[in-house]
N, C-alpha and C positions, 0 to 999 in steps of 0.2 A: 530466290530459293528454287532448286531443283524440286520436283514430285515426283513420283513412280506409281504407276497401278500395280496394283499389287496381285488384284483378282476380279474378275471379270464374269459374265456370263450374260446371255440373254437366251430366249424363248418362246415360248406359247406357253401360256397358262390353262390345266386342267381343259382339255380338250375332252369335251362328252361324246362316248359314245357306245352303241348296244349295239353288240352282235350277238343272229342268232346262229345255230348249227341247225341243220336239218335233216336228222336221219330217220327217215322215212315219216312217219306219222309222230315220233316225240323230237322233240323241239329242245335244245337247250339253250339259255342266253346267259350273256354276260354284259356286263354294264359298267363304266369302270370312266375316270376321268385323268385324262394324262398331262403331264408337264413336261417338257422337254427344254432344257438347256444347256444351249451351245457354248464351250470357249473356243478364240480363234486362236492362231498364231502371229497373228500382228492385233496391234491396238490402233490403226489407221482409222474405223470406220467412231474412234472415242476421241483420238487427239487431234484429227485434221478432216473429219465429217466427209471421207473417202467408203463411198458405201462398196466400194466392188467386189469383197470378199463376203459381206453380208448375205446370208441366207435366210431368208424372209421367214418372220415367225408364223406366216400365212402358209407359205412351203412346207414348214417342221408340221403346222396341223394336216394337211393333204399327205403328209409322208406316215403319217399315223392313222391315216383314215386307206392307206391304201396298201401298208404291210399288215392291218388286221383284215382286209379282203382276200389279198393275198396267200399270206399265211397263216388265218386263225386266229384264236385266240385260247392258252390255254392256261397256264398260271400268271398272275399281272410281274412277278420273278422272268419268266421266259420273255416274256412280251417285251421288258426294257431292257435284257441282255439281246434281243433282235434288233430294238434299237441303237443300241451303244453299238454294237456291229455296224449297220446299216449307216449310221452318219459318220463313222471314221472310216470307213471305206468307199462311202460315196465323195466326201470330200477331206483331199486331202491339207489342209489349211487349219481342219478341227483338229483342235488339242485334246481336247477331254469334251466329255458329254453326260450330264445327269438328270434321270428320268424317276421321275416322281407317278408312282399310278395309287389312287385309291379306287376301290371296288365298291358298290352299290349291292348290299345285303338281299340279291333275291334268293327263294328259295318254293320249292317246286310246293306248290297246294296239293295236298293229299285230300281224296275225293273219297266215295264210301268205302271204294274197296281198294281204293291203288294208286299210286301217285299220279297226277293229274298230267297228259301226254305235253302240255304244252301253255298252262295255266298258273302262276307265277304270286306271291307272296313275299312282302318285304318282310324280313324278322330281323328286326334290328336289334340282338344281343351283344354282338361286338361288328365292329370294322375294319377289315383289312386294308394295308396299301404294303407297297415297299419302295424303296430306293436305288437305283441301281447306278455305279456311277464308273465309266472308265476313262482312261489316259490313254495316250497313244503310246503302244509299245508296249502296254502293261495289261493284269488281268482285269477283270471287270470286280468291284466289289458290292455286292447285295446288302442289303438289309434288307429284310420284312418286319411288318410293322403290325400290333397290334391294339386298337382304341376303343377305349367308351366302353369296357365291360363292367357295368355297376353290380354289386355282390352287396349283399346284407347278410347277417348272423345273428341271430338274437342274443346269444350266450355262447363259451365259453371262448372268453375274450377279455383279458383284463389288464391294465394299464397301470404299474406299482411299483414303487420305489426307486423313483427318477427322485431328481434336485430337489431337495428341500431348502430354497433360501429365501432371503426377505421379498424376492420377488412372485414367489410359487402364492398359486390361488386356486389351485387345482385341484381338487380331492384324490387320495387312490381310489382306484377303480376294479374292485375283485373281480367285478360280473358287469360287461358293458356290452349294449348294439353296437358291433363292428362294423360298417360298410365303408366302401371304396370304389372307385372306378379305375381299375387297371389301364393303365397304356404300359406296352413291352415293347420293344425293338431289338432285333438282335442281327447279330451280322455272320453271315455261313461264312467258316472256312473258303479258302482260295484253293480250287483242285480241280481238276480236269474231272474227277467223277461225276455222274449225273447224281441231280436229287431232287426226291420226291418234295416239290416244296409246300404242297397240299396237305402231305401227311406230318412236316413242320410242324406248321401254321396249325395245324389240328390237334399236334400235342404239347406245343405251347399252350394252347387255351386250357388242352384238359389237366395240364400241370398247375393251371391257376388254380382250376377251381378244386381240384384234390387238397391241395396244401393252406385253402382257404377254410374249406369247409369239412372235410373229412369223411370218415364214414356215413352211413346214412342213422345209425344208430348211433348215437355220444358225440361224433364229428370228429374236432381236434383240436386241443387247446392252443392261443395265439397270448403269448405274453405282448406283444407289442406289435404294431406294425412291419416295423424293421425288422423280427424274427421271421416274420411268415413270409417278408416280400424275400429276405435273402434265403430260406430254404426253398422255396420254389425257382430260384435262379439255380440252385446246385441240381434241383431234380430236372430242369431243362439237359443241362452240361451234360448231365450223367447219361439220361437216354438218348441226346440229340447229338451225336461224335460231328456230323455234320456243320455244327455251332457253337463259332469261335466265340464270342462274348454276348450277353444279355443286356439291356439299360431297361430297369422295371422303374415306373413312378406309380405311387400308389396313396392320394388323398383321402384325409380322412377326414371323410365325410359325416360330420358327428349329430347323433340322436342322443335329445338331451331330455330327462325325465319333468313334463310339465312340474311345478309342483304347485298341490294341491292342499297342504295342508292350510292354505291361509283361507279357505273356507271350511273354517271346524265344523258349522252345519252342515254341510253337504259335501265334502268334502273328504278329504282321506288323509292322515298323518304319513303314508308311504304310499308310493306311486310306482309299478312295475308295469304299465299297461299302458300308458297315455306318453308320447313322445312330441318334441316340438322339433323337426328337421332344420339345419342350420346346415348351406351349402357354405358360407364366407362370414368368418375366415375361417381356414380348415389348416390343418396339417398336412404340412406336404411332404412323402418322403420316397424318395430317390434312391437308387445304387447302379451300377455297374460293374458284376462280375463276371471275368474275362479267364479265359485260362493261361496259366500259368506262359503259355511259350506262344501265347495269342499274338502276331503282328498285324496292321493294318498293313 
């Protein structure tokens, strides 16, 4: 029987590493762990154990430790479009190249009166990373990525008039605890313009949580999951011209009402106060909306 590889890659895995900037007396750092993976243009060093075109995954860590001394470091988007450059141009052999970076949540301590010159706080409310992936000949394509935003609602959330068949054991649900942990992903347009990928990433997040939660008075009512995850995808589109398609997953991480009534002495025939949290199994729900003339 004949075989074929089909696809290929190697690399270095999540490579740690913290740089600071130093201007003058404040300090800023970044923190971040990278992945780098090579494809080559021949399959020698897989079908006939020919290492000579191999670029040591030891090399790829040194070549990421020494364009962030080099050049900085300023959004983890810029960082692996440096790299997608720098290994198709250093070697020409690479076919395509894909860099994975996640970022380590610091954020500056605020002291009595003023943000701290150089004194650092982890606040893990969500996660950044991105994706950056290019071919030779071709443009570079981004993703950034967003993870781990857990969200809770007490009320106005309610879950009704889905399947009713011999299989349904579900009650409706007028008035339920809503929570979730968002992961987003989305992939910017392909264009020579520069973009602010900070200010993105910034209003992706603040799109979750508007369309999750609402005003601060009344908020916003959520018929389902699915409503809220896909109107927050149309409000990314709409303000972000920047960003060709969204991927939102959004688990529903259900609080379910202890009950209480089977201690009629001490107890309570209704329960709106006392929840028992149930991570698995959960609901899981997914989409992907792209614009209309979106190509990869």
């Amino acid at each position: 029987m004949a075989y074929q590889i089909v696809d290929s890659n190697y690399g270095k895995n999540w490579v740690k590493l913290l740089h600071v900037t130093r201007n003058g007396p404040e300090h800023t750092i970044r923190e971040w762990e990278v992945c780098s993976e090579l494809t080559l243009d021949s399959k020698d060093d897989y079908m006939s154990g020919d290492n000579s075109a191999i670029i040591a995954t030891d090399s790829q860590k040194n070549t990421i430790y020494l364009l962030a001394k080099n050049h900085g470091l300023t959004t983890p988007e810029e960082f692996g479009l440096l790299l997608c450059r720098h290994f198709l141009a250093q070697y020409s052999h690479v076919n395509r190249v894909n860099i994975l970076i996640k970022q380590h949540p610091w954020s500056r301590i605020q002291a009595a009166d003023a943000p701290h010159e150089h004194a650092f706080v982890t606040v893990r409310e969500a996660e950044r990373g991105c994706q950056v992936r290019q071919l030779r000949g071709q443009q570079a394509t981004v993703w950034a990525e967003l993870n781990g935003l857990q969200v809770l609602k007490t009320t106005q959330s309610s879950f009704v008039n889905f399947v009713n068949d011999e299989y349904r054991s579900l009650p409706d649900a007028k008035d339920r605890v809503f929570s979730t942990v968002v992961s987003a992903r989305w992939r910017y347009v392909c264009s020579q313009r520069p973009v602010d990928y900070d200010a993105c990433w910034s209003a992706v997040r603040e799109a979750i949580l508007e369309l999750f939660a609402g005003p601060a008075r009344g908020g916003i009512f959520s018929p389902s999951v699915q409503n809220t995850l896909y109107l927050t995808q149309v409000r990314v589109l709409n303000r972000l011209p920047d960003v060709a398609e969204i991927e939102m997953v959004m688990p529903n991480k259900h609080y379910f009402s202890v009950d209480l009534s089977k201690f009629p002495r001490v107890g309570s025939a209704t329960n709106d106060e006392v929840f028992l949290p149930v991570d698995k199994p959960s609901g899981n729900i997914r989409c992907v909306l792209a614009r209309a003339n979106s190509k990869l």
